[in-house]
C-alpha positions as CSV (number, residue, x, y, z in Angstrom):
1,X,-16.9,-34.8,-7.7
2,X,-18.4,-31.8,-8.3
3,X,-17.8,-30.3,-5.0
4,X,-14.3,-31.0,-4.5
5,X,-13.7,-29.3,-8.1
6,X,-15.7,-26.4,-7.0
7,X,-13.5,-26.2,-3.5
8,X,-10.6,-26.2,-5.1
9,X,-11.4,-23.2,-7.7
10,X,-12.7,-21.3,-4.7
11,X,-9.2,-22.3,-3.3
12,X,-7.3,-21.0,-5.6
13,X,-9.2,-17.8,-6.5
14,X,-8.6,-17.0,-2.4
15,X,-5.1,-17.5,-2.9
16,X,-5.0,-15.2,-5.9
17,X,-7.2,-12.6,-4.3
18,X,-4.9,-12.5,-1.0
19,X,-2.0,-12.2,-3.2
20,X,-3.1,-9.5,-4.8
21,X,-4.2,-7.6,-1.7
22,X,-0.5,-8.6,0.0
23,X,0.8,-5.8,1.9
24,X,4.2,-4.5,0.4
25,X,7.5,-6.0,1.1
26,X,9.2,-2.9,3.0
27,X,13.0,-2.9,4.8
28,X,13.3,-3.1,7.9
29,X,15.4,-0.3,9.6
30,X,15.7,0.5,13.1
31,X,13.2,3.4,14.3
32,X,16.0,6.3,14.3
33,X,16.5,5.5,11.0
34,X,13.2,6.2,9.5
35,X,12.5,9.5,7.8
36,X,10.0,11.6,9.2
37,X,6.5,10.9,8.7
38,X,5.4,14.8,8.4
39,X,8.4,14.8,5.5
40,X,6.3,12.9,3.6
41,X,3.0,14.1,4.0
42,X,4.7,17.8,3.1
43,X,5.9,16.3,-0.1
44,X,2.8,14.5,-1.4
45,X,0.5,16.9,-0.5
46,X,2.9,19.8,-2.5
47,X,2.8,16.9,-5.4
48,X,-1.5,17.7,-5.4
49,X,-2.1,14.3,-3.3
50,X,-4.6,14.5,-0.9
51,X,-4.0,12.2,2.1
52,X,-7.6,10.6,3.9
53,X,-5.3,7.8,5.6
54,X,-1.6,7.7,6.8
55,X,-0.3,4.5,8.9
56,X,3.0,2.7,9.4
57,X,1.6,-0.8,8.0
58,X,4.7,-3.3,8.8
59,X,7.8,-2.0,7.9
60,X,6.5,0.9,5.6
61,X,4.2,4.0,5.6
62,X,1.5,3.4,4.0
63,X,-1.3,6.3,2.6
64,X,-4.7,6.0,1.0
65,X,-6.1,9.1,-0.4
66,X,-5.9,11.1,-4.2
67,X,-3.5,12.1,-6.5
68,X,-3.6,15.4,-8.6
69,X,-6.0,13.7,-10.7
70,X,-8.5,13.0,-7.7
71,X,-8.2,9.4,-8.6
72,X,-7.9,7.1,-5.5
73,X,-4.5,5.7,-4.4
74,X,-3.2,3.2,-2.0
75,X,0.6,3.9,-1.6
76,X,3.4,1.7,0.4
77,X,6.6,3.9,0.7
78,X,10.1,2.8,2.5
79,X,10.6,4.2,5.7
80,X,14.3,5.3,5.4
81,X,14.6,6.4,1.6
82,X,10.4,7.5,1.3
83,X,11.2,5.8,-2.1
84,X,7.5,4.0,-3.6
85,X,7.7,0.2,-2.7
86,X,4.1,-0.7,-3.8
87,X,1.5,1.8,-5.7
88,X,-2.2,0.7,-6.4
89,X,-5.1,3.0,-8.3
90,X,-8.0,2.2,-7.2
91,X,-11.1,2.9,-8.9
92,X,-13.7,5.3,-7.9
């Protein structure tokens, strides 16, 4: 009995930790569509970020690196608009 309790809490903690790691949900638009990838970069780093990673991840761009603050960050943005679709701080 106490196995199949213990399972099923691991279970369920999984589920929560791969929920909360879920890449973001991100438009799709065709590939003439999407804003340029240098655009971006040129606009965070003017904004103080500092950029260690940039990928297209799915449908958006995705960047790890620091803000202004030199705290890390994990950003998903939309392809087309650039707008923020998913923005984690992740501790140092």
């Amino acid at each position: 009995m106490k196995r199949i309790g213990f399972s099923l809490l691991l279970a369920i903690g999984l589920l929560h930790a791969q929920a909360a790691l879920a890449a973001a949900d991100c438009k799709s638009y065709p590939k003439e569509e999407w804003a340029s990838e240098d655009t971006l970069k040129e606009a965070l780093e003017a904004e103080g970020y500092t950029i260690k990673k940039f990928k297209v991840d799915g449908n958006c761009y995705e960047i790890y690196g620091r803000n202004k603050e030199g705290k890390k960050v994990e950003i998903y943005f939309d392809m087309k608009t650039l707008a923020i679709v998913k923005a984690i701080g992740l501790k140092d």
